[in-house]
C-alpha positions in Angstrom: -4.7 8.6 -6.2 -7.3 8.0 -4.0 -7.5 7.6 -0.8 -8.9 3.8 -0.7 -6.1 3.0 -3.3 -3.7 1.4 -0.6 -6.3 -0.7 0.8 -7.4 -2.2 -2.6 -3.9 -2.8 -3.2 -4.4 -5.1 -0.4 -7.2 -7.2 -1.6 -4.6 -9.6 -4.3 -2.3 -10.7 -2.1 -5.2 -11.6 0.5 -6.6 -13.6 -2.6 -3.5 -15.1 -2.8 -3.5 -16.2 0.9 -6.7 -17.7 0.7 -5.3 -19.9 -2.6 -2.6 -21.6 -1.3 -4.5 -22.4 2.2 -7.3 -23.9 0.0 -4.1 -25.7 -2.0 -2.6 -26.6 1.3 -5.9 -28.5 2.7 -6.7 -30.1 -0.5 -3.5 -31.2 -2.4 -1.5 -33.8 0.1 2.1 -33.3 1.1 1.8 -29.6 -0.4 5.2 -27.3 -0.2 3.9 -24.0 0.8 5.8 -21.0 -1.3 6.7 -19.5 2.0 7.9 -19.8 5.7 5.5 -17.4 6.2 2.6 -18.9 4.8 3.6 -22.5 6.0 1.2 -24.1 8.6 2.7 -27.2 9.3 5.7 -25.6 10.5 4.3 -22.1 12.4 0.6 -22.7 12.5 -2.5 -21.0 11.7 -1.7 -18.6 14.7 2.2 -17.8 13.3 0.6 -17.4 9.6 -1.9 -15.2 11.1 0.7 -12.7 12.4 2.6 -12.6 9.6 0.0 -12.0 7.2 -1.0 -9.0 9.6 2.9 -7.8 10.4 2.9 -8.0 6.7 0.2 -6.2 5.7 0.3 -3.6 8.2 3.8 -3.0 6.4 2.1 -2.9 2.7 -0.3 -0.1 3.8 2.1 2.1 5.4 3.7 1.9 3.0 0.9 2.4 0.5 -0.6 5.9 2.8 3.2 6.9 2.4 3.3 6.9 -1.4 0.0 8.2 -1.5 1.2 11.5 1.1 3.7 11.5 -1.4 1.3 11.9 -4.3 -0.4 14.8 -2.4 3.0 16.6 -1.7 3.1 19.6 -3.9 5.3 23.1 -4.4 4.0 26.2 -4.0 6.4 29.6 -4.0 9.4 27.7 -3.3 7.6 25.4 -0.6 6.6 22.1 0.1 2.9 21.3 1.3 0.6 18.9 1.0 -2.7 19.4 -0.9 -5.6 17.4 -0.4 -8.1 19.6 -2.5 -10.0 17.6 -5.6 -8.4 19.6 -8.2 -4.7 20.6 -7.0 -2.8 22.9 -8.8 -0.4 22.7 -11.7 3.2 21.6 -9.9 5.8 24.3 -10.7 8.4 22.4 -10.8 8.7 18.2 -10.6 9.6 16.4 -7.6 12.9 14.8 -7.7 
């Protein structure tokens, strides 16, 4: 998993963001999907941070998965490994 992995991850539901703005200036009396995403009743400001409370939350999680994919045993500990080629896990994890 690389390293950039959880801030591509990122990059869809920004598309989607952008969508149903451009939906919510262009079709008239448009329901947004969302409180969150609704600026008629929080604003552009309140949209703006949830979109970042939210996406802050997204990549720590994604950096957390990712630690996760770098966690490895080796005799009968638990380190992380961030060489290019780590070694063959003894045992799974789980």
């Amino acid at each position: 998993m690389s390293v950039f992995a959880p801030l591509l991850s990122t990059v869809l539901p920004l598309v989607y963001v952008a969508y149903i703005f451009l939906l919510g200036a262009v079709v008239p009396d448009f329901v947004y999907p969302y409180f969150f995403l609704d600026v008629n009743a929080i604003g552009y400001g309140g949209v703006a941070v949830w979109i970042l409370i939210l996406l802050a939350v997204f990549l720590a999680l994604g950096y957390l998965m990712w630690l996760y994919n770098k966690l490895i045993r080796v005799n009968g500990k638990w380190k992380l490994d961030f060489s290019k080629n780590p070694p063959a896990r003894e045992e799974p994890i789980g």
